[in-house]
C-alpha positions as CSV (number, residue, x, y, z in Angstrom):
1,X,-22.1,74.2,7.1
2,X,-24.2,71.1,7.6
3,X,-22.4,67.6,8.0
4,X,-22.2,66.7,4.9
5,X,-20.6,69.4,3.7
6,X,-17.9,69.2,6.6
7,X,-17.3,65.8,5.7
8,X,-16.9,67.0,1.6
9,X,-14.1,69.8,3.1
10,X,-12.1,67.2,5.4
11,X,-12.3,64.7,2.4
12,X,-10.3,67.5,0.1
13,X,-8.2,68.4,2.9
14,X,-6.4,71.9,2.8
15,X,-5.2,74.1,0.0
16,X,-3.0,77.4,-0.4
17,X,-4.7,79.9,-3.0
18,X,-3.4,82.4,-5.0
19,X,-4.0,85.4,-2.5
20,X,-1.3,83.5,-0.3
21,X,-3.7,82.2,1.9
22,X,-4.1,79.1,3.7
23,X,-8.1,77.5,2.8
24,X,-9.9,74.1,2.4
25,X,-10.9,72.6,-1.2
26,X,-14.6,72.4,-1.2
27,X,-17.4,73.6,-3.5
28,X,-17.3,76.3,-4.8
29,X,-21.0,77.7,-4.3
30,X,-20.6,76.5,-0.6
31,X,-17.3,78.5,-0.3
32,X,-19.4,81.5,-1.4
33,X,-22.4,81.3,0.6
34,X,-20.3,80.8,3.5
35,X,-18.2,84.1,3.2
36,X,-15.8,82.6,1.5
37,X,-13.6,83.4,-1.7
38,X,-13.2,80.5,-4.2
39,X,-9.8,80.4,-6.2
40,X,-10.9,79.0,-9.0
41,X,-7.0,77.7,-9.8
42,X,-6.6,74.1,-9.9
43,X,-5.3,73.4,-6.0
44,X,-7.4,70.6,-5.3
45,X,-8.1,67.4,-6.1
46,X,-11.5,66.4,-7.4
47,X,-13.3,67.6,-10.3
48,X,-13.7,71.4,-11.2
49,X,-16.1,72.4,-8.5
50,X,-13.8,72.0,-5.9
51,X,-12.1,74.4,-5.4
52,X,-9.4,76.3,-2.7
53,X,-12.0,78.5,-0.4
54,X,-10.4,81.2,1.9
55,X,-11.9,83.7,4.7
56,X,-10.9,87.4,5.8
57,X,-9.1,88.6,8.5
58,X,-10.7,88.3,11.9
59,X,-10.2,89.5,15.8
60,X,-10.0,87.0,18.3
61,X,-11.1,87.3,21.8
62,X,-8.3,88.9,22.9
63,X,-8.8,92.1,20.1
64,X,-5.7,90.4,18.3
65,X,-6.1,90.6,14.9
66,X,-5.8,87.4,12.4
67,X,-7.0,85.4,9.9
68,X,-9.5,83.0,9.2
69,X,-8.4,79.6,8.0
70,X,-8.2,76.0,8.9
71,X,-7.3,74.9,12.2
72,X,-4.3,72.8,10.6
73,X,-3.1,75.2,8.8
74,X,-2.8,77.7,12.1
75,X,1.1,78.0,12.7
76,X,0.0,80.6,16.1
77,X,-2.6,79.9,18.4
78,X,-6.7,79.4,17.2
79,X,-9.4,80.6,18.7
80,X,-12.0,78.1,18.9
81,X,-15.1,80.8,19.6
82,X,-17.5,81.1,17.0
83,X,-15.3,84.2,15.0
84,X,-15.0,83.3,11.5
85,X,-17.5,82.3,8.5
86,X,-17.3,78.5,7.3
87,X,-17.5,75.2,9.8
88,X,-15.9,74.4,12.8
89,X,-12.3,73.8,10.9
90,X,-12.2,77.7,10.5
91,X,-10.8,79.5,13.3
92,X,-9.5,82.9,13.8
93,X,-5.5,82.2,14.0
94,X,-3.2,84.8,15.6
95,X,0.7,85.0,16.9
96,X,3.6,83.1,15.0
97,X,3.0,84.0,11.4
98,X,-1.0,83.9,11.4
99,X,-1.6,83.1,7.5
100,X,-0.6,80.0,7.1
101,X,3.1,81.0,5.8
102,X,2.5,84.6,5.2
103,X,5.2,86.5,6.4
104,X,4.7,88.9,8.7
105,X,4.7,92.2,6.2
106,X,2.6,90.0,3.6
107,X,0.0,89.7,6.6
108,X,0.1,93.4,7.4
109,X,-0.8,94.1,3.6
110,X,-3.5,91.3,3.4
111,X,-5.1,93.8,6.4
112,X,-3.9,96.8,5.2
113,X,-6.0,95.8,1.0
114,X,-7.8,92.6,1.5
115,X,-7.8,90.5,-1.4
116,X,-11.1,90.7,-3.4
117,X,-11.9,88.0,-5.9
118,X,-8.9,86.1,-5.0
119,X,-6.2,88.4,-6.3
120,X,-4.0,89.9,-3.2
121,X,-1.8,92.5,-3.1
122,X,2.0,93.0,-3.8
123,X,4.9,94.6,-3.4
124,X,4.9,97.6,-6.3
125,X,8.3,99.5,-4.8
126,X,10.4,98.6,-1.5
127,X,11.7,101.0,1.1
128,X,15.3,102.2,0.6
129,X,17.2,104.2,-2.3
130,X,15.3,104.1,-5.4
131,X,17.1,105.4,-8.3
132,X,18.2,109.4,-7.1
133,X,16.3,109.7,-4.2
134,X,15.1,107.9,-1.0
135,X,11.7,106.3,-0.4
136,X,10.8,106.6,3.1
137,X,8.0,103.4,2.1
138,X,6.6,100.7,1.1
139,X,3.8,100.7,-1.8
140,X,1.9,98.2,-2.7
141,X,-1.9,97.5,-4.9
142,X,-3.7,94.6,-6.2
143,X,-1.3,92.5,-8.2
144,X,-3.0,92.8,-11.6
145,X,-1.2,94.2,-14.6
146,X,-0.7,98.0,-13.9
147,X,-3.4,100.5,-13.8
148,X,-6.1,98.0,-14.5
149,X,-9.4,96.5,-12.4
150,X,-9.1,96.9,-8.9
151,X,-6.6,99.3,-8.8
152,X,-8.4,102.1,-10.4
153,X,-11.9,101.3,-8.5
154,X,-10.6,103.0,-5.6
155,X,-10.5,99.7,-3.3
156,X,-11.2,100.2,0.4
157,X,-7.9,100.5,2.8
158,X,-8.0,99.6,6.1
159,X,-5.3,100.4,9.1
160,X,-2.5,98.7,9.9
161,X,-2.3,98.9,13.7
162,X,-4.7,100.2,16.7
163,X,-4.1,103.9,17.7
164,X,-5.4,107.3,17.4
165,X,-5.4,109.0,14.1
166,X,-3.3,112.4,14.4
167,X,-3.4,113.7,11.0
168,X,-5.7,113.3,7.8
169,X,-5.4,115.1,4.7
170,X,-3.1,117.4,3.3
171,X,-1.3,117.5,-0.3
172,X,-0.6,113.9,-0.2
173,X,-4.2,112.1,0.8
174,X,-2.4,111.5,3.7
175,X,-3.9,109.2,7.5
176,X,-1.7,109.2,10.2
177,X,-2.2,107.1,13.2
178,X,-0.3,107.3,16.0
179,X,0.0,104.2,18.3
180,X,1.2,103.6,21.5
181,X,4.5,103.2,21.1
182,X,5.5,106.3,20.2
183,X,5.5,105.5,16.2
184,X,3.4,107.0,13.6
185,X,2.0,105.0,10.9
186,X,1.0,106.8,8.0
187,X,-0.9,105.5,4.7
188,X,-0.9,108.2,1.7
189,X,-2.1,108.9,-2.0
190,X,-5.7,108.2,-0.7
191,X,-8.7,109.4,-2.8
192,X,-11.0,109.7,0.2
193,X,-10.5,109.3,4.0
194,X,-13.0,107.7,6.2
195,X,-11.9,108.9,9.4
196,X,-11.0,112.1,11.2
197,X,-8.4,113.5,13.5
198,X,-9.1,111.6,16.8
199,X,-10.8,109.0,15.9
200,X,-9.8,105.5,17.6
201,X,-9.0,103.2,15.1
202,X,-8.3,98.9,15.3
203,X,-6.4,97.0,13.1
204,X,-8.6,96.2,10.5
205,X,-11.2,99.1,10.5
206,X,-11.8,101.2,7.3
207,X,-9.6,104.3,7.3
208,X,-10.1,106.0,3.4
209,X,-10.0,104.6,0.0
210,X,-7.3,103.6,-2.2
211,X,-5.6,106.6,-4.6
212,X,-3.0,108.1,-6.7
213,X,-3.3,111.4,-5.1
214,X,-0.5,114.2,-4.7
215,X,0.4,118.1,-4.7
216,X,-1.0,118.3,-8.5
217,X,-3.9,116.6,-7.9
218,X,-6.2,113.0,-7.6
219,X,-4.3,111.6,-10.4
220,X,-0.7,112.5,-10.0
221,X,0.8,109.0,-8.8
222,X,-0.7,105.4,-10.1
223,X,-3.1,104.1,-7.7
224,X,-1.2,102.3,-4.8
225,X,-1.0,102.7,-1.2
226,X,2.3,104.3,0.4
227,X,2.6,103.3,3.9
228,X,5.8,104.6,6.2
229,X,6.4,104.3,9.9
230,X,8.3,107.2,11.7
231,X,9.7,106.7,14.8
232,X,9.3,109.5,17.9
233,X,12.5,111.4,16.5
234,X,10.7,111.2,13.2
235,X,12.9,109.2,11.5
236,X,11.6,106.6,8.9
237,X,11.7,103.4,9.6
238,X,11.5,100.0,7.4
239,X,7.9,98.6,7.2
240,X,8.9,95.1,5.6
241,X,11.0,94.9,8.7
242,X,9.0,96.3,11.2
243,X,6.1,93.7,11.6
């Protein structure tokens, strides 16, 4: 970003965009050919081409994983090395909450389904006693009306936490990955898996693609992603409240 342009995105200041992350108002064709994604909601000041510009998740020198936003914005610790797209406001934040008032679960499925084109994802069904029975998860997809746009393009899902994968496959389009602690974390309903037993994964890395898949086939559930941490007896355990 030359000087001019850094002097246009302190002018604007900072913004919140719909995806629930923390970004700077500047124009919008710079937010793009930086890396950027450009809400195109009115959250800044100045006329229409302004507009709230976020970044992806990052990894900061340490191999913690965060996000990329503005330094004010940063309510953990920023990395000042050169990890994230944008100017020298951008920095990789990690600890505390790390997205700029995320909370902690809200971050996990920002890494877990990025947001693409400025719409994240959301809570579709919450762990605990759902009607009869007991759901041992969380699900969540895109938060666009239903079965519609991203959710049936089969959006790339990426893994929660670092570990070994231990499992892949299965009726279920089921990865497991096992981490060191003891605890399993397991995605399911995917419609393709990118990864194999074995396999050293980060938080962050590509791990299948996103499905509705079950005993009776690619099509049996909507398209969403189930996640569900077992602890070493096996026993389920919250993931809103886990993270």
């Amino acid at each position: 970003m030359d000087l001019q342009l850094i002097i246009l995105a302190q002018q604007y200041g900072t913004c919140k965009a719909r995806n629930g992350r923390a970004g700077e108002c500047i124009n919008a064709g710079t937010c793009v050919s930086n890396g950027g994604t450009s809400d195109p909601a009115n959250l800044c000041p100045g006329d229409k081409s302004i507009q709230c510009c976020t970044y992806g998740t990052c990894r900061n020198r340490q191999g913690i994983a965060g996000i990329c936003q503005p330094v004010s914005t940063c309510s953990g610790i920023s990395d000042p090395a050169n990890l994230c797209p944008g100017g020298n406001n951008i920095q990789c934040c990690t600890s505390g909450d790390g997205s700029g008032g995320l909370s902690s679960f809200n971050r996990i499925m920002n890494i877990v389904l990025p947001p693409l084109n400025g719409i994240a994802p959301h809570i579709t069904s919450h762990y605990g006693q759902r009607g009869g029975e007991f759901h041992g998860g969380t699900d969540f997809n895109y938060n666009v009306p239903g079965q519609y746009g991203i959710n049936i393009q089969h959006p790339n899902v990426y893994s929660p936490v670092d570990g070994v994968v231990t499992f892949v496959g299965g009726d279920y389009g089921t990865v497991k990955i096992g981490t060191s602690t003891g605890y399993s974390h397991e995605i399911l309903h995917l419609h393709t898996a990118k990864v194999q037993v074995n396999n050293n994964v980060r938080s962050g890395q590509l791990i299948g693609t996103m499905g509705g898949k079950g005993p009776n086939g690619f099509t049996q559930y909507a398209q969403h992603v189930h996640y569900q941490i077992k602890d070493r007896s096996g026993q389920t355990r919250n993931p809103e409240n886990y993270h």
